[in-house]
C-alpha positions in Angstrom: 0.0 -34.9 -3.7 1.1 -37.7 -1.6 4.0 -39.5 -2.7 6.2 -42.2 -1.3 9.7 -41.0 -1.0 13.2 -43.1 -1.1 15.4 -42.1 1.9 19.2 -43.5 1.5 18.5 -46.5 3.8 16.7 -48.1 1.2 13.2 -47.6 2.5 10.5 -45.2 1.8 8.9 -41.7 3.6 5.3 -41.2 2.9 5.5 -37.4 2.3 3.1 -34.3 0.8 4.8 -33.0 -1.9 4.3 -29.7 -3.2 5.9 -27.4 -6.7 5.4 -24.0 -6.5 7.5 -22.6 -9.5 9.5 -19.1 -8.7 11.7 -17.7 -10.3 15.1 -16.2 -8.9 16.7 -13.0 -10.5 16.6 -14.2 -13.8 16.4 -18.3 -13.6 13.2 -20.1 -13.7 12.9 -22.5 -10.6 11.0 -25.0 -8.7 10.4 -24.6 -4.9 9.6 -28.4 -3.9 8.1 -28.5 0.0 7.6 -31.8 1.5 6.2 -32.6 4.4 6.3 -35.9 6.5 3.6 -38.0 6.8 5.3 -41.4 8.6 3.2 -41.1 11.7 0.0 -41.3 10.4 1.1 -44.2 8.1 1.9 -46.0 11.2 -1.0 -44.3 13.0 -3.5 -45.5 10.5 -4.3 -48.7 9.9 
């Protein structure tokens, strides 16, 4: 899904955000992936 994400600066990354849960010896998990999407924000009009 897209999602706009808050960066420490104060403003906002629009990402692709992905959950894919795993699990690790034992322990349930969540593998998050994110992947940047700022260029074609300011691609895009």
């Amino acid at each position: 899904m897209e999602a706009e994400l808050p960066v420490p600066d104060g403003r906002t990354k629009l990402v692709i955000l992905a959950g894919q849960p795993i699990e690790i010896g034992d322990d349930r998990c969540m593998l998050f992936t994110f992947a940047d999407l700022e260029r074609r924000r300011t691609v895009m009009p």
